[in-house]
PyMOL Python script that loads the backbone (N, CA, C, O; Angstrom):
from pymol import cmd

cmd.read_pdbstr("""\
ATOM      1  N   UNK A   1      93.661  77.574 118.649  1.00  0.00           N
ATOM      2  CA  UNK A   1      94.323  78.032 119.859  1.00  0.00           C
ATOM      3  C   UNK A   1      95.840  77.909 119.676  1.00  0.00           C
ATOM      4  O   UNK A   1      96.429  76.872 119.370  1.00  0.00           O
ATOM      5  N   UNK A   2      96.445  79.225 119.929  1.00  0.00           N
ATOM      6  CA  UNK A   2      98.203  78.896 119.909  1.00  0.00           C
ATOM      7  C   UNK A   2      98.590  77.826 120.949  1.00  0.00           C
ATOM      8  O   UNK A   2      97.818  77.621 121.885  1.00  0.00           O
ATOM      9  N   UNK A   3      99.282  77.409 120.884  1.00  0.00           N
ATOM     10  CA  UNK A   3     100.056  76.334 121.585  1.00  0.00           C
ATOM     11  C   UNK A   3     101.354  76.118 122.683  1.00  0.00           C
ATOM     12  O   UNK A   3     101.872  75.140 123.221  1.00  0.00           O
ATOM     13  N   UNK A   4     101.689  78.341 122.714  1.00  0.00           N
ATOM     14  CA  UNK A   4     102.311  78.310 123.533  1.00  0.00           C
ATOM     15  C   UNK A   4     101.797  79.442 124.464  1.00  0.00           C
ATOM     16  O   UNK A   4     100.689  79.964 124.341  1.00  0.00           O
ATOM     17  N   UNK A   5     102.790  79.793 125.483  1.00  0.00           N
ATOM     18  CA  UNK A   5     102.406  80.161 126.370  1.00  0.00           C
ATOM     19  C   UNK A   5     102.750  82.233 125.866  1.00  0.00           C
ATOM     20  O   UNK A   5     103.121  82.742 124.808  1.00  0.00           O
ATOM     21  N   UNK A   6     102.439  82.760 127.036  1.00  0.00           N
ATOM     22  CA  UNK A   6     102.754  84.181 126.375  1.00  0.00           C
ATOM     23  C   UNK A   6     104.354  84.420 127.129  1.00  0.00           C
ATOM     24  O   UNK A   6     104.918  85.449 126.758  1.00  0.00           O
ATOM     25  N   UNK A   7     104.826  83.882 127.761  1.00  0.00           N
ATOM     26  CA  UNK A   7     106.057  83.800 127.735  1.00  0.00           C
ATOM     27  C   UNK A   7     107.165  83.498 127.125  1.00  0.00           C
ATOM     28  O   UNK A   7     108.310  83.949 127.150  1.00  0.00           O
ATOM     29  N   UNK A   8     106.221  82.007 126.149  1.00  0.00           N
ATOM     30  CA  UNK A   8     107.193  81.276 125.144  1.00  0.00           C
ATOM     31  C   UNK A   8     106.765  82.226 124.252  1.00  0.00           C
ATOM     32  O   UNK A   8     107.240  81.874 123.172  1.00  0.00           O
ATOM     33  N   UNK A   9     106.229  83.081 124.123  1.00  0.00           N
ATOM     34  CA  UNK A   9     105.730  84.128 122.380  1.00  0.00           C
ATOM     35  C   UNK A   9     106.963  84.665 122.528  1.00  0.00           C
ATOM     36  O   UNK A   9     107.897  84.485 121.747  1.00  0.00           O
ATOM     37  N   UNK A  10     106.993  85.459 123.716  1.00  0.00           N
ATOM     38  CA  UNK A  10     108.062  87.076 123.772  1.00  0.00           C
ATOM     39  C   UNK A  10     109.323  86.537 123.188  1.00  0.00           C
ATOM     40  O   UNK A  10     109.733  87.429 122.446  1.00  0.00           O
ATOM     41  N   UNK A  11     110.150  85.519 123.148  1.00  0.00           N
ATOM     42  CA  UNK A  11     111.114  86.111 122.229  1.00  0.00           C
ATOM     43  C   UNK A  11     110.772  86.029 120.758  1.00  0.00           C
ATOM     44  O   UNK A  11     111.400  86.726 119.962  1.00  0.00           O
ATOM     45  N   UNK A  12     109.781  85.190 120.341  1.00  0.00           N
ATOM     46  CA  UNK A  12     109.508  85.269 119.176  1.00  0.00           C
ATOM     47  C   UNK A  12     108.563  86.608 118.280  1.00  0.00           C
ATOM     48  O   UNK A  12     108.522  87.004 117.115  1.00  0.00           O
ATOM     49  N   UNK A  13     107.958  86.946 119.448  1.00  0.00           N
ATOM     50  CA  UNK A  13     107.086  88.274 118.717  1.00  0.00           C
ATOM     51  C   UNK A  13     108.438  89.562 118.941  1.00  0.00           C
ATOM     52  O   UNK A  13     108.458  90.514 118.161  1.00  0.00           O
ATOM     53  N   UNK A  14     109.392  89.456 119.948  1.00  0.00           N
ATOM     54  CA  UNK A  14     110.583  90.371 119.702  1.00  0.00           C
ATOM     55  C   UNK A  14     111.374  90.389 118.471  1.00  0.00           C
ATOM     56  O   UNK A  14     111.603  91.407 117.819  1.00  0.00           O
ATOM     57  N   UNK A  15     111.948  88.714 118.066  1.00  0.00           N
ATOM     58  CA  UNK A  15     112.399  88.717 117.017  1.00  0.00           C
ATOM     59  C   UNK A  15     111.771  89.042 115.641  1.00  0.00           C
ATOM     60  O   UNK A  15     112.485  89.326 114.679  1.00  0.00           O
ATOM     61  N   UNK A  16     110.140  88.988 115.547  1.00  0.00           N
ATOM     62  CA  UNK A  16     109.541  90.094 114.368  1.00  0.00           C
ATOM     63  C   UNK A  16     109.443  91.552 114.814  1.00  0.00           C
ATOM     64  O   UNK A  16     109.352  92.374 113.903  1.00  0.00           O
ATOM     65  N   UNK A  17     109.446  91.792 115.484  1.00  0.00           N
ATOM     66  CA  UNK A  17     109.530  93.200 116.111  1.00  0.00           C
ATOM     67  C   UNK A  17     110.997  94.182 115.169  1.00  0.00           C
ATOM     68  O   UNK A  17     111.164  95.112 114.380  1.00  0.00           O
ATOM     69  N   UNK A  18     111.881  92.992 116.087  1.00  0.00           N
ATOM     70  CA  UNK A  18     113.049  93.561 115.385  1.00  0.00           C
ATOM     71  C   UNK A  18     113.507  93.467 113.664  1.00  0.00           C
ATOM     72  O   UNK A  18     114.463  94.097 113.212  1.00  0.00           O
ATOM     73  N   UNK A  19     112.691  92.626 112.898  1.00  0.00           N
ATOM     74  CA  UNK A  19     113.122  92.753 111.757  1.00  0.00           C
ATOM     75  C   UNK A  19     111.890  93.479 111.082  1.00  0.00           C
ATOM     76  O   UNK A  19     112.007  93.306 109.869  1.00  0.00           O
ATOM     77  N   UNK A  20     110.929  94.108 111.319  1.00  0.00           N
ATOM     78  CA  UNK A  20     110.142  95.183 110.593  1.00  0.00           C
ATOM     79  C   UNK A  20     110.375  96.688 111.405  1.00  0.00           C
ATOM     80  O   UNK A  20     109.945  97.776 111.021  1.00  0.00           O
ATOM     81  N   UNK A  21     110.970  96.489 112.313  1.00  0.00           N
ATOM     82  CA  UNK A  21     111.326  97.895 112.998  1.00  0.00           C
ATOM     83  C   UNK A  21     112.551  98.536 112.246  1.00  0.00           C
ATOM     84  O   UNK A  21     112.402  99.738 112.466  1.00  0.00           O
ATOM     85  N   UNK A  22     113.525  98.405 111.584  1.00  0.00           N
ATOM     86  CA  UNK A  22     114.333  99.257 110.400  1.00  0.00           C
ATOM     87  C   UNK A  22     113.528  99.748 109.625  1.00  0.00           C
ATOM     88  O   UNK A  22     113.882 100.866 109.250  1.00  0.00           O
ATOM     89  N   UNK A  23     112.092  99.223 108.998  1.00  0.00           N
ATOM     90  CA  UNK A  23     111.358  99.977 107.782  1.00  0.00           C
ATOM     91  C   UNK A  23     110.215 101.164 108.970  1.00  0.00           C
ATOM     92  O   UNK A  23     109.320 101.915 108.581  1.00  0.00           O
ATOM     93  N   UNK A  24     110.523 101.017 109.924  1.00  0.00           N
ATOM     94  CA  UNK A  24     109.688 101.874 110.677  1.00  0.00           C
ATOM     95  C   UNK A  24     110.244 102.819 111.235  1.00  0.00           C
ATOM     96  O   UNK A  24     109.637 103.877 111.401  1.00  0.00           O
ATOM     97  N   UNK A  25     111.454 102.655 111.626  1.00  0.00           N
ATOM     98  CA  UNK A  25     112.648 103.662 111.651  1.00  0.00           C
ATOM     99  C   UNK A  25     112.646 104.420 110.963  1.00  0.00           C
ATOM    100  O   UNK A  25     112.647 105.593 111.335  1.00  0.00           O
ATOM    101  N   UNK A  26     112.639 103.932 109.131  1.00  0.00           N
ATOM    102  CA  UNK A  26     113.286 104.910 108.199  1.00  0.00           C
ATOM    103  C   UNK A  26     112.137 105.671 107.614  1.00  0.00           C
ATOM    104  O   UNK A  26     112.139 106.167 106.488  1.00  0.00           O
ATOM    105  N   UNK A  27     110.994 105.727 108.618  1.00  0.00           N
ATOM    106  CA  UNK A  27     110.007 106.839 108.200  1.00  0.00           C
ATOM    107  C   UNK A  27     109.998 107.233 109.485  1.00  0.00           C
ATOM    108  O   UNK A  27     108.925 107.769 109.761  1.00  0.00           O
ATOM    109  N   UNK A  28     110.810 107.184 110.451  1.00  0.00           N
ATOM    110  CA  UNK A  28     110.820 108.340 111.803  1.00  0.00           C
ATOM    111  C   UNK A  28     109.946 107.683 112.935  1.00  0.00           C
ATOM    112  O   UNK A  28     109.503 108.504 113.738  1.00  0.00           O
ATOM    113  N   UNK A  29     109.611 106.378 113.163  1.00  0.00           N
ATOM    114  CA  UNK A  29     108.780 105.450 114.055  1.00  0.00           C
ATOM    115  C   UNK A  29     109.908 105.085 114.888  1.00  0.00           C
ATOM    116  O   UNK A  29     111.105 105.348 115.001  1.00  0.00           O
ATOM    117  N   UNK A  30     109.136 104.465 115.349  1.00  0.00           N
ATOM    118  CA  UNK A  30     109.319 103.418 116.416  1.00  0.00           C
ATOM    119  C   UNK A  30     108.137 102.343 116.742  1.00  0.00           C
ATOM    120  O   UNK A  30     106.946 102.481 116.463  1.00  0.00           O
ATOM    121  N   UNK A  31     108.561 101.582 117.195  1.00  0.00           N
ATOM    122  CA  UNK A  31     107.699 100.105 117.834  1.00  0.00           C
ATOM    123  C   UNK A  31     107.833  99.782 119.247  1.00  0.00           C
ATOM    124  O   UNK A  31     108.929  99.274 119.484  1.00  0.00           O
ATOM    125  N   UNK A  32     107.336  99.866 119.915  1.00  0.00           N
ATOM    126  CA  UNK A  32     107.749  98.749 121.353  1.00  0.00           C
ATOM    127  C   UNK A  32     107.050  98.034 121.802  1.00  0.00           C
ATOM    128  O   UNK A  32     105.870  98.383 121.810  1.00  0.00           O
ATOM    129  N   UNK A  33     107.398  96.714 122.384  1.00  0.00           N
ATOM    130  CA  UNK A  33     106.160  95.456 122.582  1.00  0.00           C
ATOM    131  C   UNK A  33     105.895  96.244 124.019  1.00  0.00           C
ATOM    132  O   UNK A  33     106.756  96.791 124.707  1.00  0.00           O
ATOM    133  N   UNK A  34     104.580  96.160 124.266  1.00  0.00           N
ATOM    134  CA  UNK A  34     103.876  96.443 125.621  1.00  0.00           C
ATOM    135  C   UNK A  34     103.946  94.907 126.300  1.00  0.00           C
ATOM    136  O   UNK A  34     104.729  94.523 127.168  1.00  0.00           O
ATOM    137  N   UNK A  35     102.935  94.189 125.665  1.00  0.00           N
ATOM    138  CA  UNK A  35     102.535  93.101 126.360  1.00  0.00           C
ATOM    139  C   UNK A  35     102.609  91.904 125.532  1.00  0.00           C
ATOM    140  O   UNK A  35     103.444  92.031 124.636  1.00  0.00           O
ATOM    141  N   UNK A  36     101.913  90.610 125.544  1.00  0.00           N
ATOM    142  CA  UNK A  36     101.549  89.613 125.000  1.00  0.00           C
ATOM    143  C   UNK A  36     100.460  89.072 125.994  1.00  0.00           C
ATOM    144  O   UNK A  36     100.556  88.874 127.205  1.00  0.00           O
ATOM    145  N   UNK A  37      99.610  88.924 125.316  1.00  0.00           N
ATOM    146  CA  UNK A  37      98.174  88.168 126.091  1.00  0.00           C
ATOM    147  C   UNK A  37      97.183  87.527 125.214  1.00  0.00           C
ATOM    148  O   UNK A  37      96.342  88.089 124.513  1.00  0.00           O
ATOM    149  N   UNK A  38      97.394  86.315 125.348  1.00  0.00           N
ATOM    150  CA  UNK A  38      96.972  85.000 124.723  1.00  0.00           C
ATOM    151  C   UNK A  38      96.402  85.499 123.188  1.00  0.00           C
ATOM    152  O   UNK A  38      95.261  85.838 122.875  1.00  0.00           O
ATOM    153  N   UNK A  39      97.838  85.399 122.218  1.00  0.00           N
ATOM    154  CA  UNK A  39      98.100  85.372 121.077  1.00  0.00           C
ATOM    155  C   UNK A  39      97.689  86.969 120.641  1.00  0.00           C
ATOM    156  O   UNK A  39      97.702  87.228 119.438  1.00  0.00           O
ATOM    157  N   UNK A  40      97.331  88.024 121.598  1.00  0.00           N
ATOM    158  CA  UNK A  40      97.012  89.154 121.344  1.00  0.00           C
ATOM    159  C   UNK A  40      98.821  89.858 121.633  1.00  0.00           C
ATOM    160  O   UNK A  40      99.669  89.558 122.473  1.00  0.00           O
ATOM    161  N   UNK A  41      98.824  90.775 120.611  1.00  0.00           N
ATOM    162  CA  UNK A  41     100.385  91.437 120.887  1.00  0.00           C
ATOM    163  C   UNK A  41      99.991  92.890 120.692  1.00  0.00           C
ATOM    164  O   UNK A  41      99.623  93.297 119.590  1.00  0.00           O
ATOM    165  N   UNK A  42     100.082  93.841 121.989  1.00  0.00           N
ATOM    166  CA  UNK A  42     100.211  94.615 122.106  1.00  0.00           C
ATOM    167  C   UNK A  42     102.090  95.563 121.965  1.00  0.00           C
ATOM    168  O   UNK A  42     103.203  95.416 122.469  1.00  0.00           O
ATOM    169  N   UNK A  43     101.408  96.507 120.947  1.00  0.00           N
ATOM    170  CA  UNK A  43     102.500  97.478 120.886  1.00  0.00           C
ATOM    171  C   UNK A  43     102.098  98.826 120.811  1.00  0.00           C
ATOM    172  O   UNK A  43     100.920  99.110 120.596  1.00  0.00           O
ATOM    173  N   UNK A  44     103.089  99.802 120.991  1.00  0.00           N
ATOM    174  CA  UNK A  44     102.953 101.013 120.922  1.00  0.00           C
ATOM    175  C   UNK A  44     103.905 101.423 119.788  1.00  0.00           C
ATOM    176  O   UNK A  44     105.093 101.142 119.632  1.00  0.00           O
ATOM    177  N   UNK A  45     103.150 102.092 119.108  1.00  0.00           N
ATOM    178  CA  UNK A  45     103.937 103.147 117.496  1.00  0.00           C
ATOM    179  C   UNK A  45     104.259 103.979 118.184  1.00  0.00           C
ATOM    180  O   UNK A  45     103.417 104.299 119.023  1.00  0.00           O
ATOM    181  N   UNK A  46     105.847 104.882 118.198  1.00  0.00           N
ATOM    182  CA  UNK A  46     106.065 105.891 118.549  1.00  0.00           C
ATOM    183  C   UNK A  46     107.100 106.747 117.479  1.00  0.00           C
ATOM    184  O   UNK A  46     107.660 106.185 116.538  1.00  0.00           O
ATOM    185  N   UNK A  47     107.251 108.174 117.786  1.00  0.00           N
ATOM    186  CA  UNK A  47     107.828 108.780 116.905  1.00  0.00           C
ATOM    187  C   UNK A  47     106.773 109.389 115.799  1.00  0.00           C
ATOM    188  O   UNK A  47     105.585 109.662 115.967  1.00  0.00           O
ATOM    189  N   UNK A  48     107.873 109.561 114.182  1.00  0.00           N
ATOM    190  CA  UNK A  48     106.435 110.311 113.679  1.00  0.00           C
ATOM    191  C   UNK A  48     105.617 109.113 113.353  1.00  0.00           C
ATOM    192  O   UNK A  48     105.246 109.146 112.180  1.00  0.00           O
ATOM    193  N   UNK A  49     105.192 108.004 114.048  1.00  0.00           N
ATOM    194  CA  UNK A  49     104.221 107.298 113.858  1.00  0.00           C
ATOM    195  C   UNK A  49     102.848 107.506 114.828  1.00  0.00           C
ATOM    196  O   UNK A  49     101.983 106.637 114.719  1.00  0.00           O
ATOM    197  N   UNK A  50     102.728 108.073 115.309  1.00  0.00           N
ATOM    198  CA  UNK A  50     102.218 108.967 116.006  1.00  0.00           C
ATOM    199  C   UNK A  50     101.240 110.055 115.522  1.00  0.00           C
ATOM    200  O   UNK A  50     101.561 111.190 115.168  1.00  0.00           O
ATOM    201  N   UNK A  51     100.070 109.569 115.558  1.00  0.00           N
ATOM    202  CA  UNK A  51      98.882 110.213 114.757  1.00  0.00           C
ATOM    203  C   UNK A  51      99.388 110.126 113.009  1.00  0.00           C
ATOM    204  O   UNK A  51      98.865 110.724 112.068  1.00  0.00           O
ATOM    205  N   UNK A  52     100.258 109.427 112.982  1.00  0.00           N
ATOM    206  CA  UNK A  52     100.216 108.988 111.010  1.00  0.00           C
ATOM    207  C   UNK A  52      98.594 108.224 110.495  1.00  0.00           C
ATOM    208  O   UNK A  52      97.941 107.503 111.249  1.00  0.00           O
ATOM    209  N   UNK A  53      98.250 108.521 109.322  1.00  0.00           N
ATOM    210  CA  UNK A  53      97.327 107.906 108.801  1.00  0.00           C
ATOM    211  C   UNK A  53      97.810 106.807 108.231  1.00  0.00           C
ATOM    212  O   UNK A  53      97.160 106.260 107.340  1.00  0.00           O
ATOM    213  N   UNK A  54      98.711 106.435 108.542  1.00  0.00           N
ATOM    214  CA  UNK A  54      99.492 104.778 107.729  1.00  0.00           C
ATOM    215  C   UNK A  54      99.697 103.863 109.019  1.00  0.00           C
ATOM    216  O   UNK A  54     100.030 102.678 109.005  1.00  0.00           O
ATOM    217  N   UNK A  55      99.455 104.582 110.036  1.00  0.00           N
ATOM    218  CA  UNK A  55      99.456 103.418 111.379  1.00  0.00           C
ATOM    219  C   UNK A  55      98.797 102.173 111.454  1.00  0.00           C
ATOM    220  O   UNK A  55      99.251 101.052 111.685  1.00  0.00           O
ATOM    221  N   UNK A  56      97.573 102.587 111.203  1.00  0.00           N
ATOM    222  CA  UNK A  56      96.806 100.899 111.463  1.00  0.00           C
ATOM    223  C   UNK A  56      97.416 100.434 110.329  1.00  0.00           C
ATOM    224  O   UNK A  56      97.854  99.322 110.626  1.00  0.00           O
ATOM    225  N   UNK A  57      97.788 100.791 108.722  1.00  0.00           N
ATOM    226  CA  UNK A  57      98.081  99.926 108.101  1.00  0.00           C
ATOM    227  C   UNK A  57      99.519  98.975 108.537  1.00  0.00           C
ATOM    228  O   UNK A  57      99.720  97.769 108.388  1.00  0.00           O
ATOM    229  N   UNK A  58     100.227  99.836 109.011  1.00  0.00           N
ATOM    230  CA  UNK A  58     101.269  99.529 109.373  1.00  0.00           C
ATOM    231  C   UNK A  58     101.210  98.287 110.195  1.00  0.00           C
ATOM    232  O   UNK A  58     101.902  97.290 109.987  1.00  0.00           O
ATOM    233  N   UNK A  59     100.173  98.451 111.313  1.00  0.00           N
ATOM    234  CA  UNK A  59     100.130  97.826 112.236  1.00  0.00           C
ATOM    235  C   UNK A  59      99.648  96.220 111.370  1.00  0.00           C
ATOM    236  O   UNK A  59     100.310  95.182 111.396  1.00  0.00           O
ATOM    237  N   UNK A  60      98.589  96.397 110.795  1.00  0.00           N
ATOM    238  CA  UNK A  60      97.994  94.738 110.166  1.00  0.00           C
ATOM    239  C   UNK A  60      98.706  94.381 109.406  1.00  0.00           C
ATOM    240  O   UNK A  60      99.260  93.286 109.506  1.00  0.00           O
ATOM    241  N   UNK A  61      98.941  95.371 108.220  1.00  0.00           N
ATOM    242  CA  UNK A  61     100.112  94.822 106.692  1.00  0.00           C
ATOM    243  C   UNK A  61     101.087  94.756 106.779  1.00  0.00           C
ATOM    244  O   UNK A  61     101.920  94.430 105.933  1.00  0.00           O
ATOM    245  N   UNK A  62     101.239  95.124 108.086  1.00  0.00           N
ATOM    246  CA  UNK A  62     103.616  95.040 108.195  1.00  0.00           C
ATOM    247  C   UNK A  62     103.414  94.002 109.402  1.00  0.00           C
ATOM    248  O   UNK A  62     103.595  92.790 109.287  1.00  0.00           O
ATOM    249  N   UNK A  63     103.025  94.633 110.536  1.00  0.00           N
ATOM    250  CA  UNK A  63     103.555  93.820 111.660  1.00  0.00           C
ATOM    251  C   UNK A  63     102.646  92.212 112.023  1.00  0.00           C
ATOM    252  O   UNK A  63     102.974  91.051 112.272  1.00  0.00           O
ATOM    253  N   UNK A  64     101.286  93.035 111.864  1.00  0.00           N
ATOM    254  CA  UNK A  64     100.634  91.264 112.295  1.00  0.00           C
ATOM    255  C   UNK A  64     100.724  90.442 111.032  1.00  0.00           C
ATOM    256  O   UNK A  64     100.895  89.233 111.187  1.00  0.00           O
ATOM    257  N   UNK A  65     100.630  90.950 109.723  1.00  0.00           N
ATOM    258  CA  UNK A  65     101.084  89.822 109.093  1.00  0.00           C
ATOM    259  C   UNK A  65     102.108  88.987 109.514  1.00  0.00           C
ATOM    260  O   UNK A  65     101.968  87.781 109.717  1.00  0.00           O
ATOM    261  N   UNK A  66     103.814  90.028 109.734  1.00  0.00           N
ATOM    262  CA  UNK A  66     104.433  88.616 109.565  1.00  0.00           C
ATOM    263  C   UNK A  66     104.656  88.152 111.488  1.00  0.00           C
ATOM    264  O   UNK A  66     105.789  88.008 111.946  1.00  0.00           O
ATOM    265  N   UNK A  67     103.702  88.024 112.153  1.00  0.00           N
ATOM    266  CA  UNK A  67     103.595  87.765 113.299  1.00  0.00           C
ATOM    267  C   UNK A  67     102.688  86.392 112.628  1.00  0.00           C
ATOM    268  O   UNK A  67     103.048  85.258 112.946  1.00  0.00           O
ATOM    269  N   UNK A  68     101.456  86.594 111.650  1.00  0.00           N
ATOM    270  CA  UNK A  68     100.603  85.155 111.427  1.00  0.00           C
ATOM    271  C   UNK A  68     101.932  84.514 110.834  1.00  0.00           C
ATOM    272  O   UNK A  68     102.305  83.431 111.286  1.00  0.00           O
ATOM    273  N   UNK A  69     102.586  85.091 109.931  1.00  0.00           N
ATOM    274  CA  UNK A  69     103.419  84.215 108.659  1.00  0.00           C
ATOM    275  C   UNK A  69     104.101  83.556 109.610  1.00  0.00           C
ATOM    276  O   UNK A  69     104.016  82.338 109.763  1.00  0.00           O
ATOM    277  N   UNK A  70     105.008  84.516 110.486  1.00  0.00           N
ATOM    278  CA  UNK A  70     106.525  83.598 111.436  1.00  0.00           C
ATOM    279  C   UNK A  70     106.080  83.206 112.613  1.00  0.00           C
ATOM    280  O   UNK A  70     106.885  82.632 113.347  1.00  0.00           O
ATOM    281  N   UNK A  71     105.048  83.365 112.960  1.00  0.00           N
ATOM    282  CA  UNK A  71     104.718  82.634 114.700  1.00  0.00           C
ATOM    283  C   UNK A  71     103.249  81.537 114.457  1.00  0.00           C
ATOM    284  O   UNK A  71     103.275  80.307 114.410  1.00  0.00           O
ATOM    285  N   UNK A  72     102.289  82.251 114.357  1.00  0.00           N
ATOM    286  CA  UNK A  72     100.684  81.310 114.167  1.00  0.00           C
ATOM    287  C   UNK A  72     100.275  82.390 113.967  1.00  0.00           C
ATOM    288  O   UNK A  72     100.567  83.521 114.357  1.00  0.00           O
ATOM    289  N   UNK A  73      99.058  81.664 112.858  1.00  0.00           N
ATOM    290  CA  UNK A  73      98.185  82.742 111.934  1.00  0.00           C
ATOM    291  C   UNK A  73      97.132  83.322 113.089  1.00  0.00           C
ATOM    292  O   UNK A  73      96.719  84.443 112.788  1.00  0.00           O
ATOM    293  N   UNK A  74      96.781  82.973 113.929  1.00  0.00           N
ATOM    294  CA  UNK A  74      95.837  83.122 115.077  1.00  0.00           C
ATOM    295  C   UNK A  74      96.605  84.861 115.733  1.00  0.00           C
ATOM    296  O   UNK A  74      95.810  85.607 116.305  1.00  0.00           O
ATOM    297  N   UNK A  75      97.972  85.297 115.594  1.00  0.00           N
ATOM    298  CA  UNK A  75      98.171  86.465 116.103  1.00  0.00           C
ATOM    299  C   UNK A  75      97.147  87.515 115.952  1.00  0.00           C
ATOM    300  O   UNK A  75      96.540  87.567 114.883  1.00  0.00           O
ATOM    301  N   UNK A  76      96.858  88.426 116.965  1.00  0.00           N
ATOM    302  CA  UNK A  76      96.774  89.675 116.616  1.00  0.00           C
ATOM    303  C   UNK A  76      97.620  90.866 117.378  1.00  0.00           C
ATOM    304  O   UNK A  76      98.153  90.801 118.486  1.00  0.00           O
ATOM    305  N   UNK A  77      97.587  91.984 116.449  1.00  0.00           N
ATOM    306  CA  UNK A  77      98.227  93.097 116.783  1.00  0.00           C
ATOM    307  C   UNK A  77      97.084  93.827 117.450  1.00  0.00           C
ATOM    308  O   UNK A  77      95.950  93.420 117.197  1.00  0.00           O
ATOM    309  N   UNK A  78      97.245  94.937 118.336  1.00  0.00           N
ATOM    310  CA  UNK A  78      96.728  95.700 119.390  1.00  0.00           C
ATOM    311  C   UNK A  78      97.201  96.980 119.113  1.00  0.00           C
ATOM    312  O   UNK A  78      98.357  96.721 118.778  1.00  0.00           O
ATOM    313  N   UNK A  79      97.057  98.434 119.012  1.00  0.00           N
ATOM    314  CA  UNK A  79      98.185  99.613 118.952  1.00  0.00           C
ATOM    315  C   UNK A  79      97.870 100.003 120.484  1.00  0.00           C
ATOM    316  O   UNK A  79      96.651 100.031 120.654  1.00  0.00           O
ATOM    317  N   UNK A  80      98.421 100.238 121.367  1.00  0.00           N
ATOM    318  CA  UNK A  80      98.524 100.653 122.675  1.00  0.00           C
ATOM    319  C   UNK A  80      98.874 102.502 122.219  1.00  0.00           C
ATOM    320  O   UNK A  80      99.916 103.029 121.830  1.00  0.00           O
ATOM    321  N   UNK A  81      97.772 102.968 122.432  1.00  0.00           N
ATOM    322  CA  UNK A  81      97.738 104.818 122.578  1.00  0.00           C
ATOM    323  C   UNK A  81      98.789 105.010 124.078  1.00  0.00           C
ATOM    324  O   UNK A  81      98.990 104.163 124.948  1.00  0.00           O
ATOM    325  N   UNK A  82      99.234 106.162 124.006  1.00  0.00           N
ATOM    326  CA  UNK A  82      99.641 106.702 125.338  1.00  0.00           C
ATOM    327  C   UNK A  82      99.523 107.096 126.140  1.00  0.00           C
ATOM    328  O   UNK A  82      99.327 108.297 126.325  1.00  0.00           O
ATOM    329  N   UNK A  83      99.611 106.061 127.136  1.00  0.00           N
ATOM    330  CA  UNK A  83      98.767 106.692 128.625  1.00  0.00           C
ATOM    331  C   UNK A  83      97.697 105.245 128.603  1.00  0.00           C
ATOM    332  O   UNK A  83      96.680 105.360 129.287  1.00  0.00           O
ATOM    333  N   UNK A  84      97.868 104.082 127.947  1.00  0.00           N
ATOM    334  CA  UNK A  84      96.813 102.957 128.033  1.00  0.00           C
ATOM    335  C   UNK A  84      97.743 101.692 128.592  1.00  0.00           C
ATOM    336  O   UNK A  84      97.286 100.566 128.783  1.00  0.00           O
ATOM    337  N   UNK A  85      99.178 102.091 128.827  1.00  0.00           N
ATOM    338  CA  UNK A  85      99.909 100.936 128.824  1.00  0.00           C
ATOM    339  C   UNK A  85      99.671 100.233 130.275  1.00  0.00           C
ATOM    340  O   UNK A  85     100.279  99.164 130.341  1.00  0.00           O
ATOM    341  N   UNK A  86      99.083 100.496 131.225  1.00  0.00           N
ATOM    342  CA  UNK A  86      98.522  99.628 132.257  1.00  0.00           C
ATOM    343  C   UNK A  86      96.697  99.628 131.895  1.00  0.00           C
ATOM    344  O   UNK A  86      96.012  98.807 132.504  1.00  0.00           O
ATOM    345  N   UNK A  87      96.381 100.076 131.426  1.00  0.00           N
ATOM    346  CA  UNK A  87      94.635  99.602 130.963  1.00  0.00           C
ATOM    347  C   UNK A  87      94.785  99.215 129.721  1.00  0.00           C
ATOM    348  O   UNK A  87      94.339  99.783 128.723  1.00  0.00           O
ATOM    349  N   UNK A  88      95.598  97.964 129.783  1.00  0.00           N
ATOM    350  CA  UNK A  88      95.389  97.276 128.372  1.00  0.00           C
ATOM    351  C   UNK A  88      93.605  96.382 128.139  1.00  0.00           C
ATOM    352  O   UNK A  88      92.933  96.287 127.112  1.00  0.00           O
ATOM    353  N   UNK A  89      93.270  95.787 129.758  1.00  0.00           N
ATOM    354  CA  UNK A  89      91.912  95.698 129.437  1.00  0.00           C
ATOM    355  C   UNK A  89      90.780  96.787 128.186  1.00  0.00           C
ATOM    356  O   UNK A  89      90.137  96.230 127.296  1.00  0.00           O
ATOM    357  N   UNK A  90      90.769  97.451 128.274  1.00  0.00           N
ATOM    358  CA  UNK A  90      90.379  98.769 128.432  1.00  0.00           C
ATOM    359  C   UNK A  90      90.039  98.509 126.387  1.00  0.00           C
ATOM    360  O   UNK A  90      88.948  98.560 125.818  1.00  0.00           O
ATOM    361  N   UNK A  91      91.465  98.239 125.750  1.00  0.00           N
ATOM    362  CA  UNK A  91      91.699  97.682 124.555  1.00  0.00           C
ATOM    363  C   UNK A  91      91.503  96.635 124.416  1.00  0.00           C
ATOM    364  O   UNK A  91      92.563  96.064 124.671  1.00  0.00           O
ATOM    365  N   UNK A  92      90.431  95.605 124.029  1.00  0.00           N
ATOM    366  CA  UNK A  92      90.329  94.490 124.267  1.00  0.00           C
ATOM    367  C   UNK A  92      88.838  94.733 123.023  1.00  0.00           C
ATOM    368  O   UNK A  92      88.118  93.779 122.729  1.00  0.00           O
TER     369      UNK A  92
END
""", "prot")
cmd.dss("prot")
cmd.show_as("cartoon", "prot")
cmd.util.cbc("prot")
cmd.orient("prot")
């Protein structure tokens, strides 16, 4: 069980956000945190990340890795589609 709260995550899942979001940029992406809910981190890929076939990789091998490496290995990543960002249940 993580040990903090999902309030105490957000600046820390922002600050990985922001240092794998330049390599997501420079293939025409984007990232944005939706939510945080108990060690689950929801984001949305946007741009040409957006129906890419490198998304989910993106999502486990770039971002939730270094979410386990720099926060607790217990993270997971979520991709929030568009039009799900209030039925995050829904993704679960």
């Amino acid at each position: 069980m993580i040990p903090f709260t999902n309030e105490e995550l957000w600046p820390a899942v922002e600050s990985v956000i922001s240092k794998v979001r330049p390599a997501i940029q420079s293939d025409g992406g984007d990232i944005k945190l939706i939510a945080i809910d108990n060690n689950k981190v929801y984001v949305q890929l946007q741009g040409a990340c957006i129906g890419c076939s490198s998304s989910n990789t993106t999502l486990k091998f770039g971002v939730e890795k270094q979410m386990k490496i720099l926060i607790h290995p217990e993270m997971t990543v979520i991709a929030v589609p568009f039009g799900y960002e209030e039925k995050l249940d829904e993704l679960r």
